[in-house]
C-alpha atoms as an extended CHARMM CRD file, in Angstrom:
* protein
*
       132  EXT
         1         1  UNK       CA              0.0000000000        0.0000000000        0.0000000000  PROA      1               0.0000000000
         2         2  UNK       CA              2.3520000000        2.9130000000       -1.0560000000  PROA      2               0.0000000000
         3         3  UNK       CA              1.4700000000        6.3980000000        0.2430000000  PROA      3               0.0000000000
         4         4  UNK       CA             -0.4660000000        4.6800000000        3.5700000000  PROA      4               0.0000000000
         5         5  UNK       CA              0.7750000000        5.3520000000        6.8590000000  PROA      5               0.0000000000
         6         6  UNK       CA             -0.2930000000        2.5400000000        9.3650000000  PROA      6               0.0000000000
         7         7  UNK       CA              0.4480000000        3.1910000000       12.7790000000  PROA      7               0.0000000000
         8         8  UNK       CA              1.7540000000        1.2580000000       14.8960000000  PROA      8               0.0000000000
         9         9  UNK       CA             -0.3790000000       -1.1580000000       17.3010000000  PROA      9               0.0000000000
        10        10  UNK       CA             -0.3740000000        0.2260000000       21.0410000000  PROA      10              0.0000000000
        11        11  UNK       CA              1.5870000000       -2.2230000000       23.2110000000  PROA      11              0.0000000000
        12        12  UNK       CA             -0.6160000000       -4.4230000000       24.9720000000  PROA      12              0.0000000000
        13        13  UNK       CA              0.2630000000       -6.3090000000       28.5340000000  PROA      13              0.0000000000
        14        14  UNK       CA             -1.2560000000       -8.7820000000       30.6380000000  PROA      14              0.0000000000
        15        15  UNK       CA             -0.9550000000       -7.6630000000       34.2860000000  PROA      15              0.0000000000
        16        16  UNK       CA             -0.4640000000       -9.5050000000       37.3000000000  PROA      16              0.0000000000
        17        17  UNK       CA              0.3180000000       -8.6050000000       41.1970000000  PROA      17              0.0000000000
        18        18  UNK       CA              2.3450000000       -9.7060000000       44.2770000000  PROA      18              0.0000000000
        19        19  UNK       CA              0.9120000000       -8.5730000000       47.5340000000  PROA      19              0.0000000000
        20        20  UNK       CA              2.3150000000       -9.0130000000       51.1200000000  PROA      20              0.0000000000
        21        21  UNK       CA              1.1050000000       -8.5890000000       54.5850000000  PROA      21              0.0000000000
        22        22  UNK       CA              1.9440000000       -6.7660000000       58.3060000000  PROA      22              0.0000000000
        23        23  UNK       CA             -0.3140000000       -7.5320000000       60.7880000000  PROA      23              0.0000000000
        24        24  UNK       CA              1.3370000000       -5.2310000000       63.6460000000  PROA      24              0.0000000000
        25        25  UNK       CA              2.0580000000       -1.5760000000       62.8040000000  PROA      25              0.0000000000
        26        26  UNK       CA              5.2770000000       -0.5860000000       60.2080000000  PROA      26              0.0000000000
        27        27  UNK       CA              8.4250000000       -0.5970000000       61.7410000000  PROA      27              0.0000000000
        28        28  UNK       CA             10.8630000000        2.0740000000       59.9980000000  PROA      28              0.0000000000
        29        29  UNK       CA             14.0540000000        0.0560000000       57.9440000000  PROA      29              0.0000000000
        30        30  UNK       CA             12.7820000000       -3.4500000000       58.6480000000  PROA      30              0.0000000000
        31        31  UNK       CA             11.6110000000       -6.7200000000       56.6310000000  PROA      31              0.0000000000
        32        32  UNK       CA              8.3410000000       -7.2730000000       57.9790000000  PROA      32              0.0000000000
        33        33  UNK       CA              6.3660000000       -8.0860000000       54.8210000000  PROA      33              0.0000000000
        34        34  UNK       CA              4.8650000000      -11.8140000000       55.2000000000  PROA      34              0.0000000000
        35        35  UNK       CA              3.7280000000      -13.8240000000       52.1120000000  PROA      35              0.0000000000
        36        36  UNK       CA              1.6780000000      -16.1280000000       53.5760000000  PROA      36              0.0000000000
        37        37  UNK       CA              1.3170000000      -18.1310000000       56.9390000000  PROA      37              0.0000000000
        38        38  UNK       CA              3.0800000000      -15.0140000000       58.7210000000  PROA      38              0.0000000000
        39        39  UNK       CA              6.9630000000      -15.8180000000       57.6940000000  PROA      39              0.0000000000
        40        40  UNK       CA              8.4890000000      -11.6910000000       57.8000000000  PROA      40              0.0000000000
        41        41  UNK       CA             10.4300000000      -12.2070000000       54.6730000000  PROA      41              0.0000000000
        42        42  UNK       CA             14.2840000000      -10.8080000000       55.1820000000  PROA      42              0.0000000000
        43        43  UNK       CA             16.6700000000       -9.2070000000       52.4520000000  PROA      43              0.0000000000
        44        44  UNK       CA             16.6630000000      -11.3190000000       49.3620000000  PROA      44              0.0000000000
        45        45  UNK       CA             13.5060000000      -13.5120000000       50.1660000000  PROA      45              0.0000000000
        46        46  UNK       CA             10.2170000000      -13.1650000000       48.6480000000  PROA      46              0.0000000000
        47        47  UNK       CA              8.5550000000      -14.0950000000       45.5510000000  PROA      47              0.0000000000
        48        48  UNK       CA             10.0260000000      -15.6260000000       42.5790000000  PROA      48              0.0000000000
        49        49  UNK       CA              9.1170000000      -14.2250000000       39.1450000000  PROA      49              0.0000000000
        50        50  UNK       CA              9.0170000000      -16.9080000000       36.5830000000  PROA      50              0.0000000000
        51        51  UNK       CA              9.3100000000      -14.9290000000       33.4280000000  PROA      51              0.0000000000
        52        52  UNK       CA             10.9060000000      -11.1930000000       32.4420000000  PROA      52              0.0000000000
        53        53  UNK       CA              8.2000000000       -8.6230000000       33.2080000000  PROA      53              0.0000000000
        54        54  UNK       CA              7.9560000000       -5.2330000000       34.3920000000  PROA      54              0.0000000000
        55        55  UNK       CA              7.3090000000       -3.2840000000       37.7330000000  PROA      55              0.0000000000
        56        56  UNK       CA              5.2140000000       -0.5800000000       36.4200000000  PROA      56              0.0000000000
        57        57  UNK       CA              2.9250000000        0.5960000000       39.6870000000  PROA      57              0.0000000000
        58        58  UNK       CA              2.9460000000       -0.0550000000       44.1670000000  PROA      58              0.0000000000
        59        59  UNK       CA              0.1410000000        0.3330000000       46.3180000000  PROA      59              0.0000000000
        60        60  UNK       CA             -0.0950000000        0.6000000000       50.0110000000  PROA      60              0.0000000000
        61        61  UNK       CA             -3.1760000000        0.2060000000       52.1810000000  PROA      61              0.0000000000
        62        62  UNK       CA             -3.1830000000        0.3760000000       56.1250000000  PROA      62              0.0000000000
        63        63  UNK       CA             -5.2720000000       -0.1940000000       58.7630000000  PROA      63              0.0000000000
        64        64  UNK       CA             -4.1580000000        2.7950000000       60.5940000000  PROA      64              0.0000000000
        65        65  UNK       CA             -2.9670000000        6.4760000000       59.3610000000  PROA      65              0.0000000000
        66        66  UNK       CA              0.3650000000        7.5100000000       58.2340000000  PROA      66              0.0000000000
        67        67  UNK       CA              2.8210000000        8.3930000000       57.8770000000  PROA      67              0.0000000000
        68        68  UNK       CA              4.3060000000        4.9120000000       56.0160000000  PROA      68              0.0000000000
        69        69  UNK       CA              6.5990000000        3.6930000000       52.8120000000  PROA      69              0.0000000000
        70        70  UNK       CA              7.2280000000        0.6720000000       51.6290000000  PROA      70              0.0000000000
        71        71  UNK       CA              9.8920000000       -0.0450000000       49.1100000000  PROA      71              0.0000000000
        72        72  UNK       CA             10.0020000000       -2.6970000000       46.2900000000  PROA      72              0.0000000000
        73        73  UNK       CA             12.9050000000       -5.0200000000       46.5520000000  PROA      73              0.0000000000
        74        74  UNK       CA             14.9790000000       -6.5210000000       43.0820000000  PROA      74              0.0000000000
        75        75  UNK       CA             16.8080000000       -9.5780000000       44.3050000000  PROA      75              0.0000000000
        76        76  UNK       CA             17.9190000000       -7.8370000000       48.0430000000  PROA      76              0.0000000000
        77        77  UNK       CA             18.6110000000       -4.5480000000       46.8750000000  PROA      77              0.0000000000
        78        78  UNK       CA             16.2840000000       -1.3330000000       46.1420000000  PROA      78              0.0000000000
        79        79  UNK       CA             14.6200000000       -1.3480000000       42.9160000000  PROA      79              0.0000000000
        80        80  UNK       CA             14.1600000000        2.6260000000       43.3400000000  PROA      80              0.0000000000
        81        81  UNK       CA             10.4380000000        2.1540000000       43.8950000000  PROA      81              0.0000000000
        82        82  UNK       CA              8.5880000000        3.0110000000       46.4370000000  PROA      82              0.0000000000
        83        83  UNK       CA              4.8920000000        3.9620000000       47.5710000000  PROA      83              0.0000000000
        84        84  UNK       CA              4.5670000000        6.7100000000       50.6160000000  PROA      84              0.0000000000
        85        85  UNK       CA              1.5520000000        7.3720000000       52.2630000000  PROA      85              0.0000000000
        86        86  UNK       CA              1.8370000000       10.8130000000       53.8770000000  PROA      86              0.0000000000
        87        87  UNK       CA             -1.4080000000       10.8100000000       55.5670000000  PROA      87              0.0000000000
        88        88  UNK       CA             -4.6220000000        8.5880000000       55.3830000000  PROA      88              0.0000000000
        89        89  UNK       CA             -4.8350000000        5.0980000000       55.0180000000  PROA      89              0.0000000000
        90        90  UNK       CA             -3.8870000000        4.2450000000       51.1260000000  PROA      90              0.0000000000
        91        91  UNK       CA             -1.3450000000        5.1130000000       48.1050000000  PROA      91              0.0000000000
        92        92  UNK       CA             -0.8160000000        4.1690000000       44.8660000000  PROA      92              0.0000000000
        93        93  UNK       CA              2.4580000000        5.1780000000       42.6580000000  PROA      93              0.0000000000
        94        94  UNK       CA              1.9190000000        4.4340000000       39.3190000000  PROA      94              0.0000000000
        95        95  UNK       CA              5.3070000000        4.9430000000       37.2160000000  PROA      95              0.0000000000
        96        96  UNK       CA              4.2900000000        3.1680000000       33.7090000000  PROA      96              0.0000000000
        97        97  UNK       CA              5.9410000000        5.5860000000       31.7920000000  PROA      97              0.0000000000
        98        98  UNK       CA              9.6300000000        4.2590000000       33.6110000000  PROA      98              0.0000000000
        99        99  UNK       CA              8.8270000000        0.8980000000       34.7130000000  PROA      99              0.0000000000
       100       100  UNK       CA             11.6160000000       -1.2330000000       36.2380000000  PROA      100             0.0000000000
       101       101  UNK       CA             12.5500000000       -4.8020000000       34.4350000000  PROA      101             0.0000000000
       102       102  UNK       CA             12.2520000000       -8.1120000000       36.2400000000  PROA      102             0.0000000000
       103       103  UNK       CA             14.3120000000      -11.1870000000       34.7140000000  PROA      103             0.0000000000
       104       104  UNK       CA             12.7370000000      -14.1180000000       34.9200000000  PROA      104             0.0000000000
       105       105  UNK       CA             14.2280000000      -16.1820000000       38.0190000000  PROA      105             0.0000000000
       106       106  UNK       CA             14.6420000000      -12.3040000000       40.0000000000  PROA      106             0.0000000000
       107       107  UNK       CA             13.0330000000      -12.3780000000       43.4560000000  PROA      107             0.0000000000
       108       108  UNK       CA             10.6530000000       -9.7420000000       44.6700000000  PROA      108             0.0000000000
       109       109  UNK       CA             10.4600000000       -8.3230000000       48.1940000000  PROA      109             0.0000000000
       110       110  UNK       CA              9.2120000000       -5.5690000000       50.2910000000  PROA      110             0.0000000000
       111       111  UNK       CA             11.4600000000       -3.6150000000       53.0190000000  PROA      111             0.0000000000
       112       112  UNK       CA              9.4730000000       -0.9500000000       54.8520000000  PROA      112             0.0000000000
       113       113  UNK       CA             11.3210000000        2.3140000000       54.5450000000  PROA      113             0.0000000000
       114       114  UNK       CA              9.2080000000        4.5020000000       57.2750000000  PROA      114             0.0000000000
       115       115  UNK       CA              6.5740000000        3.3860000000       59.7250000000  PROA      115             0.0000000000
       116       116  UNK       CA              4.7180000000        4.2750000000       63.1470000000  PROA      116             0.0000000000
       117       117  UNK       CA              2.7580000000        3.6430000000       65.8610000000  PROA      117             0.0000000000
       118       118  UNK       CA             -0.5590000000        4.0650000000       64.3830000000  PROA      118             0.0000000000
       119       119  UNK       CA             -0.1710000000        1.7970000000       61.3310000000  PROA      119             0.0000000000
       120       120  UNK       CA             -1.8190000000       -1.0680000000       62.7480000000  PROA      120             0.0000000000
       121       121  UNK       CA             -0.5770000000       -3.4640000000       59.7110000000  PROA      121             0.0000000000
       122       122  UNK       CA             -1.5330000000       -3.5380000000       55.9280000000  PROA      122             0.0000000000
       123       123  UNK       CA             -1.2180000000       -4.9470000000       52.6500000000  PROA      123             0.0000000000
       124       124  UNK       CA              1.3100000000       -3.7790000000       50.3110000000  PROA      124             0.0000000000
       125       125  UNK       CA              1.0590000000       -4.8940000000       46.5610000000  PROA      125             0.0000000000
       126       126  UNK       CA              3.4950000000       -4.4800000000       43.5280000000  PROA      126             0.0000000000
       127       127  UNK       CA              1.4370000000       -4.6070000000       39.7810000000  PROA      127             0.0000000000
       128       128  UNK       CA              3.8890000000       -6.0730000000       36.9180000000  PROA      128             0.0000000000
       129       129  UNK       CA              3.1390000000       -6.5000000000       32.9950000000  PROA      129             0.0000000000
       130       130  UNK       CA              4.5080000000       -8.4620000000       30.4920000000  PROA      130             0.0000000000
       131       131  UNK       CA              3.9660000000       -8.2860000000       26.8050000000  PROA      131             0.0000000000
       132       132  UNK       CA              1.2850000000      -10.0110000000       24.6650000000  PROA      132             0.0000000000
């Protein structure tokens, strides 16, 4: 078809998330996030991703108020993403536009960053994508 410009298809993703649990309130620096059965999870333990995907959004609910953040975790270290609730009970940081690559065999994890009295516990969930 000379002369026809044909776009290009949008990317499309399926979507999937990893969630954790605290029952007591957020602790500031510590690996308290439990993936079942109430094991706190330390550095470099979590969930293993079975194919490459990408981080592209956090969320963070509590059954308290704020201040808390919670920080994703790439094989034991920081994966630069985080989701801060500054006051209230929930957050969401959605960062689609720069999302962070997973290899397939990486381990995720959660380390919470800054916590307090009032917390009382939550449920912190990273959203990945992969291409389809």
């Amino acid at each position: 078809m000379t002369g026809h410009y044909i776009p290009a298809a949008a990317p499309r993703y399926g979507v999937f998330c990893i969630w954790a649990e605290e029952g007591a309130d957020l602790s500031s620096g510590v690996f308290e996030w439990s993936f079942g059965n109430g094991n706190e999870s330390p550095s470099g333990v979590g969930v293993f991703v079975p194919f490459d995907c990408e981080l592209f959004a956090v969320g963070l609910v509590i059954e308290g108020t704020g201040p808390a953040e919670v920080e994703v975790r790439q094989n034991g270290a920081s994966s630069g993403r985080s989701v801060e609730i500054t006051s209230g009970d929930r957050a969401f940081t959605d960062f689609a536009q720069s999302p962070i690559a997973f290899a397939a065999g990486d381990v995720v994890g959660f380390r919470t960053v800054t916590g307090g009295v009032d917390t009382n516990g939550g449920t912190v969930t990273a959203w990945f994508r992969y291409p389809i």
